[in-house]
VOSE-999787 format. One record per residue (C-alpha): residue number from 1; residue in one letter; x, y, z. Coordinates in steps of 0.02 Angstrom, whole numbers, plus 50000, padded with zeros to 5 digits. Layout:
<atoms>
<NUM 'A' <X Y Z>>
...
</atoms>
This chain:
<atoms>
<1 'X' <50969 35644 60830>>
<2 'X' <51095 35772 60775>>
<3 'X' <51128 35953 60830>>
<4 'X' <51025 36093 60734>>
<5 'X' <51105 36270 60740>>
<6 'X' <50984 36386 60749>>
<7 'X' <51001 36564 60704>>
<8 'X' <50905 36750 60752>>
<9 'X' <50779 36794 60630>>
<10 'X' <50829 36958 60654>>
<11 'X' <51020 36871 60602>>
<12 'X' <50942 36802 60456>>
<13 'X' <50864 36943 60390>>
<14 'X' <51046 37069 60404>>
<15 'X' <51134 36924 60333>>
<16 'X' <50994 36945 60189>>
<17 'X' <51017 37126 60176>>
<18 'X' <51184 37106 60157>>
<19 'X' <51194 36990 60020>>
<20 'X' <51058 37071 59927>>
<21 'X' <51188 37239 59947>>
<22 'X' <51335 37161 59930>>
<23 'X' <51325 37199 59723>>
<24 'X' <51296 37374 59742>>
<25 'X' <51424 37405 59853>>
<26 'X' <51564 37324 59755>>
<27 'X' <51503 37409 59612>>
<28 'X' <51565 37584 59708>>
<29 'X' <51741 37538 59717>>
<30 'X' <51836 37573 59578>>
<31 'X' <51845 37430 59427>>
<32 'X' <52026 37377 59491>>
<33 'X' <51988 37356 59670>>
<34 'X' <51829 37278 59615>>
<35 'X' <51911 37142 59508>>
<36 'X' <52040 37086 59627>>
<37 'X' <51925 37090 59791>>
<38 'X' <51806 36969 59684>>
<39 'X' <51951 36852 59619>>
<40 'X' <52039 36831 59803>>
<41 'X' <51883 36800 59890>>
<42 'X' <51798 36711 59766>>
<43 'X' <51641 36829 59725>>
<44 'X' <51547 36848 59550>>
<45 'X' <51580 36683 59497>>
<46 'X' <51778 36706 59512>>
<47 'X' <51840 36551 59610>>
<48 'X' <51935 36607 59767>>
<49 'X' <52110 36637 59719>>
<50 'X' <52269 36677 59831>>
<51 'X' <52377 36845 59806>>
<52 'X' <52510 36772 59711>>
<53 'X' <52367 36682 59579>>
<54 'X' <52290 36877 59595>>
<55 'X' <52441 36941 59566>>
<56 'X' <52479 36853 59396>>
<57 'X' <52310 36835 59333>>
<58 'X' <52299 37031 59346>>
<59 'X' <52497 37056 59297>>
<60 'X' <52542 37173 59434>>
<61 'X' <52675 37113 59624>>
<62 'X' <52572 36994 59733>>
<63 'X' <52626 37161 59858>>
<64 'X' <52497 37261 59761>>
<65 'X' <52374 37126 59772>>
<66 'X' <52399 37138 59961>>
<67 'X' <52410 37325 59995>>
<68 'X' <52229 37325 59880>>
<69 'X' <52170 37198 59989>>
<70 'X' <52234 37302 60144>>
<71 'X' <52130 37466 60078>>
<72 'X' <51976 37395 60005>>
<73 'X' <51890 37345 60185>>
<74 'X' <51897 37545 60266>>
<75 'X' <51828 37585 60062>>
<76 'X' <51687 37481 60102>>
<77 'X' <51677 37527 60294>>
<78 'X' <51653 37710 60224>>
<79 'X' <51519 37636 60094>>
<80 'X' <51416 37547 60203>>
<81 'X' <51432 37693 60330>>
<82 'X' <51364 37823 60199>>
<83 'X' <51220 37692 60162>>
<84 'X' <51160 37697 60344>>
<85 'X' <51223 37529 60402>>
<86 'X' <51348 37517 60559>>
<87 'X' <51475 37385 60563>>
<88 'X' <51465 37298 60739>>
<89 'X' <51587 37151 60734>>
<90 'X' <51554 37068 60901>>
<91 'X' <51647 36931 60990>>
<92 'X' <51690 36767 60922>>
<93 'X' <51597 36813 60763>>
<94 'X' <51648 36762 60574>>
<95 'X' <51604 36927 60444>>
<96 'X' <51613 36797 60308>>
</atoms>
């Protein structure tokens, strides 16, 4: 018999909301911060890439890549914040 994890509905149904948002909220950072957020993590059919494969697939320093990467999660913060969510990151708990 093997071990089940079993999750909130209440978990299951933010997780939902925030895949079903996800789209929209990329969509409000600008089309550079966009692109690279998608091609390091892997989003909108982009395989996940590291900086330096960022870096030269986009032709700019793997340092921009990184100071991008750096600004783009208090850009969202401030997106999802205008948008009525709240970000409560709790203990021990993966946002990916």
């Amino acid at each position: 018999m093997g071990f089940r994890c079993w999750t909130w509905p209440t978990e299951v149904l933010h997780n939902r909301s925030l895949q079903k948002n996800l789209g929209k909220w990329l969509d409000q950072l600008g089309e550079k911060h966009r692109e690279m957020i998608c091609r390091r993590y892997g989003l909108r059919g982009y395989d996940k890439a590291t900086l330096v494969e960022v870096a030269k697939e986009l032709g700019v320093l793997r340092e921009r890549i990184r100071q991008i990467q750096m600004k783009v999660p208090r850009r969202l913060r401030d997106i999802l914040e205008k948008g009525g969510f709240s970000l409560v990151v709790r203990k021990n708990a993966s946002l990916v």
